[in-house]
C-alpha positions in Angstrom: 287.0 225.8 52.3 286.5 224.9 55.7 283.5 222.6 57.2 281.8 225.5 58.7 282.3 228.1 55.7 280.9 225.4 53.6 277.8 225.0 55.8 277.6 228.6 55.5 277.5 228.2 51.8 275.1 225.9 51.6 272.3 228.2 54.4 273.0 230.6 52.0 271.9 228.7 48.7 268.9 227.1 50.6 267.7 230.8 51.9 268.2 232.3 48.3 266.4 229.3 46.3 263.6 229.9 49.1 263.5 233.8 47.5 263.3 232.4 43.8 260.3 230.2 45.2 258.4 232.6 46.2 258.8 234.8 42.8 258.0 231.5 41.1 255.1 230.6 43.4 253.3 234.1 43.3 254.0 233.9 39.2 253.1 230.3 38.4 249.9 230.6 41.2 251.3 228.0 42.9 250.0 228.0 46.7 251.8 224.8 48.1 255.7 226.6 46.9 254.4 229.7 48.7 253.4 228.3 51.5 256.8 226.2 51.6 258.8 229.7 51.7 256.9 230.4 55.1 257.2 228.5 58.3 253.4 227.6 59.7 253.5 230.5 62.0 255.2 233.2 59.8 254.2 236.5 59.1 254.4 239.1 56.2 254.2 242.7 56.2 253.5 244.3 53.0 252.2 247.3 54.4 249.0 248.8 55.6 247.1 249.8 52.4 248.3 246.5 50.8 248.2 243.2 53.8 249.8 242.5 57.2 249.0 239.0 58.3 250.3 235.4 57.9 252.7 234.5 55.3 250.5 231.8 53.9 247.7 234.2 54.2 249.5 236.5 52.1 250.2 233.7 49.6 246.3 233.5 49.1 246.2 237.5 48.9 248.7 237.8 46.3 247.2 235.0 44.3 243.5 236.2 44.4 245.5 239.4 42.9 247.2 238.0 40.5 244.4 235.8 39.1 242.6 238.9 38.3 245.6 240.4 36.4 246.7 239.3 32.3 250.2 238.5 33.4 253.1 239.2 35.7 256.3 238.6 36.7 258.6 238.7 40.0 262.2 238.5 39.6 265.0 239.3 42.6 268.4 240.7 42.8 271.2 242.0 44.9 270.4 239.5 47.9 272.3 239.8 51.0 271.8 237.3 53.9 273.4 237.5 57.5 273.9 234.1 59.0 273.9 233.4 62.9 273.3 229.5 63.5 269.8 228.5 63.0 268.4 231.6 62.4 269.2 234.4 59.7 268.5 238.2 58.2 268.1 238.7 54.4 267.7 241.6 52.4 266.5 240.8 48.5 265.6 243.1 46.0 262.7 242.7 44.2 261.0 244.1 40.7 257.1 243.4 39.8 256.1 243.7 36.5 252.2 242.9 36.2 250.0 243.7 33.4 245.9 244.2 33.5 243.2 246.0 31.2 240.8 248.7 32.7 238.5 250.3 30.7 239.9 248.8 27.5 243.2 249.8 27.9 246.7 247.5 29.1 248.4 248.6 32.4 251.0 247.8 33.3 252.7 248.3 36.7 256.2 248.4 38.1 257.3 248.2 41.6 260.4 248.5 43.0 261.6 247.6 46.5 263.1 245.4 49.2 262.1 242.1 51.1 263.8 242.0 54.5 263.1 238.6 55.9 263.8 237.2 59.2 264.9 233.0 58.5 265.1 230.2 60.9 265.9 226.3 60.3 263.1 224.6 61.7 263.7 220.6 61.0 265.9 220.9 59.1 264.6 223.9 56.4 264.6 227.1 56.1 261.9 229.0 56.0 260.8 232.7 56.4 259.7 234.0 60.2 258.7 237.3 59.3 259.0 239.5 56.0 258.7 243.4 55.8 258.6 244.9 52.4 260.0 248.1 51.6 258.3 249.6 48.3 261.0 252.3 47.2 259.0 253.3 44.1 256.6 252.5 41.9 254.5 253.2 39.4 251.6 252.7 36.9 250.4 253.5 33.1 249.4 252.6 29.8 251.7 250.1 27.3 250.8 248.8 24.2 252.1 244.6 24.1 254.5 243.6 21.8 254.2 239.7 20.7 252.5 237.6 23.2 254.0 234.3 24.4 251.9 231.6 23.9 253.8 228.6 25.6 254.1 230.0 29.1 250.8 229.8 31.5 250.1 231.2 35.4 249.7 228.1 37.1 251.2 224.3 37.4 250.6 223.9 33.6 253.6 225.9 32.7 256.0 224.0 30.7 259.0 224.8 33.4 257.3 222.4 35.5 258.2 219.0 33.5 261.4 220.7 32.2 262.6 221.0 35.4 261.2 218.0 36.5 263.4 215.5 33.8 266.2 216.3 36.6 265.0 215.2 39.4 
């Protein structure tokens, strides 16, 4: 592998962990990660029924949201990212499962879709410019809960914190 195909690696690997983090951030509540996956000036377009605005102000959208909710979870697949020096395309997609109770009953929704984000290295990390999100379906109804976890909480008293921590 040559010096630049390696560096190419590497982009690649920093951009991807920078998806994960923001699955993790909107999942664990965690505000400072989400911010982190957005440069200071960045923007995200979610659409307009749901938020176009700043990335970080999107990070406090989609945490009020998910405060509100019983549980959720984010997870990301079949990511594709197009280097060109400091700056970069990617195209992730992305599942959301998030569960809530209205009138008594447990919802759960699933959406489906695509984060297209626009990446540049900005002193040294990369960070998102601009997200669009592409919902390609989704959809909403009643489930009844199997066993409930008990070990695993929304916010920075999950235990994958200090597990992952003891390797740092």
């Amino acid at each position: 592998m040559s010096k630049g195909e390696l560096g190419a690696f590497l982009d690649k690997q920093e951009i991807g962990e920078q998806i994960y983090n923001y699955c993790r951030a909107v999942d664990r509540l965690d505000a400072a990660l989400g911010y982190a996956v957005w440069h200071d000036d960045g923007t995200a377009d979610y659409g307009e029924n749901v938020y176009q605005g700043s990335g970080h102000g999107f990070i406090d959208f989609v945490i009020g949201a998910h405060g509100q909710m019983l549980a959720h979870s984010h997870q990301v697949t079949n990511v594709i990212i197009e280097l060109d020096g400091e700056t970069a395309s990617s195209e992730a997609y992305h599942f959301a499962n998030l569960r809530m109770e209205r009138d008594g009953q447990l919802i759960e929704m699933r959406v489906c879709g695509r984060y297209l984000d626009r990446w540049s290295r900005r002193d040294g990390r990369w960070a998102i410019d601009h997200r669009l999100t592409i919902r390609d379906f989704d959809s909403a109804g009643p489930v009844t809960a199997m066993n409930q976890s008990t070990l695993g909480s929304r916010d920075l008293n999950d235990p994958s914190y200090e597990f992952l921590a003891q390797n740092t």
